[in-house]
C-alpha positions as CSV (number, residue, x, y, z in Angstrom):
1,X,-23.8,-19.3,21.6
2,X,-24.4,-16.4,19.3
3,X,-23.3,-16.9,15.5
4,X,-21.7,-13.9,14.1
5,X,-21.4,-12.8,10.6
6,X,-19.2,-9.8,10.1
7,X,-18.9,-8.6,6.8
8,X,-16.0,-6.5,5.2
9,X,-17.3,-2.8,6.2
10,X,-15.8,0.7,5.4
11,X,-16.0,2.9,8.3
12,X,-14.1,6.5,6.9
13,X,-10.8,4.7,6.3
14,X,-11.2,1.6,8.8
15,X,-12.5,-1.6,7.8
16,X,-13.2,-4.6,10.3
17,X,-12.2,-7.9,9.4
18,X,-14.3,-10.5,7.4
19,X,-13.6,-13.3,9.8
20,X,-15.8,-13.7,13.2
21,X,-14.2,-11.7,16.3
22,X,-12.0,-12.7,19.0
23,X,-14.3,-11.5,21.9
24,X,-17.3,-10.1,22.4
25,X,-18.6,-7.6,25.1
26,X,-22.2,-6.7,26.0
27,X,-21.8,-3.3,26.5
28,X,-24.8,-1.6,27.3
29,X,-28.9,-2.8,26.3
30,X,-30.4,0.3,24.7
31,X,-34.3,-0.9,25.0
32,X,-35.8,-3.8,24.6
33,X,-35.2,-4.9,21.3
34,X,-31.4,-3.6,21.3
35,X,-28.2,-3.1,23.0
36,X,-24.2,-2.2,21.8
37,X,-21.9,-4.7,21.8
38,X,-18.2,-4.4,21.7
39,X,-16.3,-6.8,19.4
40,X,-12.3,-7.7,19.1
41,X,-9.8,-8.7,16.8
42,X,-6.8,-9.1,18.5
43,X,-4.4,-10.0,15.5
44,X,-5.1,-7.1,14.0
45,X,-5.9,-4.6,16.5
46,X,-9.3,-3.7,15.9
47,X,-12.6,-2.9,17.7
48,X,-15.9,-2.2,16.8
49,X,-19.3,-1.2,18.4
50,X,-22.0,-2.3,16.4
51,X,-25.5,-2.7,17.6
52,X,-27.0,-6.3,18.8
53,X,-30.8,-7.2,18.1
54,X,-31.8,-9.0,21.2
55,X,-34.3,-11.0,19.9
56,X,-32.6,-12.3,17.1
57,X,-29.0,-12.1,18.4
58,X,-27.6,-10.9,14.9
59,X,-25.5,-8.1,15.1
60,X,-26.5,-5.0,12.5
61,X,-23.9,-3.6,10.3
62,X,-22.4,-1.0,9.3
63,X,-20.5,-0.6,13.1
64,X,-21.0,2.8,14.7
65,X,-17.7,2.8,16.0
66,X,-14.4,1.4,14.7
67,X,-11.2,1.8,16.8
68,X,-7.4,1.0,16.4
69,X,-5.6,-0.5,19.4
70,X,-1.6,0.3,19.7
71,X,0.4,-2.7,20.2
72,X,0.6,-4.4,23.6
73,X,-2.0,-5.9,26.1
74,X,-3.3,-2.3,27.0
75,X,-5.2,-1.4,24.3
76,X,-4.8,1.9,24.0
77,X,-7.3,3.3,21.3
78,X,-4.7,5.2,18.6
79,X,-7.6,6.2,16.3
80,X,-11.2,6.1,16.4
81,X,-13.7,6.3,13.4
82,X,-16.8,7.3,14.5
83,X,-19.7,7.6,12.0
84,X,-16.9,8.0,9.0
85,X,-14.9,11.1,11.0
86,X,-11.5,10.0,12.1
87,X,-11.1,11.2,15.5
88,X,-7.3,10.5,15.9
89,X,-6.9,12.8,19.3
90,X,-6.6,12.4,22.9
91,X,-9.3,14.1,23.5
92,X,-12.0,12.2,22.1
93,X,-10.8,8.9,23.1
94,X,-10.4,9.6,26.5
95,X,-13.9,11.0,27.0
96,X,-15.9,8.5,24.8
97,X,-19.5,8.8,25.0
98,X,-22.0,6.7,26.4
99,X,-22.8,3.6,24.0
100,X,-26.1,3.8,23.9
101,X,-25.8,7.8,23.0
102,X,-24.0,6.1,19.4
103,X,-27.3,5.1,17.8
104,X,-30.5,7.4,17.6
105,X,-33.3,7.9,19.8
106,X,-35.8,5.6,17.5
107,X,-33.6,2.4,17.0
108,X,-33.6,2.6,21.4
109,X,-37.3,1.4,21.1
């Protein structure tokens, strides 16, 4: 099993919790050195995508993507922080991009 340390991280005016997730979701392998991973903490209603070194299993910080969940077993994204922006609207939540398409071209090698 995969050790995580998540540090205290300000994404615009998110921050992720210092303590290790709740879950964890391979989301997508960008390459073969790298893929996103989507993490959880359910107490207090956060996500994050961050990217996940394959070889070393370490997960790289700062996140590229931190999100809000409304209340309830839904999760329903109420604000999203992508790359410091606070994208609080329907729009952009409901037509998120690609994970892979969060980090550039030459950290896909």
């Amino acid at each position: 099993m995969m050790a995580l340390l998540v540090l205290l991280l300000a994404v615009g005016d998110a921050e992720i919790p210092t303590r290790a997730p709740d879950g964890r979701r391979l989301l997508q392998i960008c390459g073969e050195e790298s893929a996103i991973v989507h993490l959880v903490w359910n107490d207090e209603r956060r996500g994050a995508y961050t990217l996940l070194d394959l070889h070393s299993g370490a997960v790289l910080l700062p996140p590229l993507v931190v999100m809000t969940y409304a209340p309830g077993d839904d999760r329903d994204i109420t604000h999203t922080y992508f790359r410091g922006r606070d994208w609080a609207n329907e729009e952009f939540t409901s037509a998120f991009p690609q994970p892979c398409s969060l980090i550039r071209r030459e950290e896909r090698a």
